[in-house]
N, C-alpha and C positions, 0 to 999 in steps of 0.2 A: 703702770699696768699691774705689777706685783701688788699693789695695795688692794688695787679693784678684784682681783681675785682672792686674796684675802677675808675682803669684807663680804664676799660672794659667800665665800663657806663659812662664814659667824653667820650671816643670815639664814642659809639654808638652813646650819645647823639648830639654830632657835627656832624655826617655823616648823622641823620635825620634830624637834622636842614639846614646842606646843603641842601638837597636834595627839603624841603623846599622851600628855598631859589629860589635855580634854576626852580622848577614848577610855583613861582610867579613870575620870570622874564619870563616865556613864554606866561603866560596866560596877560599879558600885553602888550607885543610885540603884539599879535595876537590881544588883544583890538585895539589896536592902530593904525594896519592896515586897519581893518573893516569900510567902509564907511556907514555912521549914515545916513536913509531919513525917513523924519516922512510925514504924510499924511495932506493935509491944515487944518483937523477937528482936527488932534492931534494940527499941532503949534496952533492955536486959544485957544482951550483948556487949552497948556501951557502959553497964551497970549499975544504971539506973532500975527503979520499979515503974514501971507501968500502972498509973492511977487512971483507973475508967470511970470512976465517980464526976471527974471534970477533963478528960481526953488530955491527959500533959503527963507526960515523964519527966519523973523526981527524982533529979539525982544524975550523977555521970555524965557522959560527954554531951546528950540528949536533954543537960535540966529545963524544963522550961518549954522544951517543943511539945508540939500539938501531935496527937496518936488519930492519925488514920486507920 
């Protein structure tokens, strides 16, 4: 009887930990899709410059992202 409730919570505890598991690979994918545009006050702010020749902030926390 002691085994069987043993093996009762190594299961559960792996089917939670999956489950885990699988909610953080979604919430990643879904990051990762999402296109990032920060505003020319925010890249300056993060210290980058604000290039409007091709909408992306050069530089600082912002390199690389799209200027809405």
């Amino acid at each position: 009887m002691r085994i069987r409730r043993i093996l009762a919570a190594v299961f559960a505890t792996a089917a939670l930990a999956g489950l885990g598991l699988a909610g953080a690979a979604t919430a990643t994918a879904a990051a990762q899709g999402a296109h990032s545009y920060v505003t020319p006050s925010q890249c300056k702010a993060g210290g980058g410059t604000a290039d409007l020749s091709d909408n992306t902030c050069k530089g600082g926390t912002h390199n690389g992202e799209r200027i809405d």
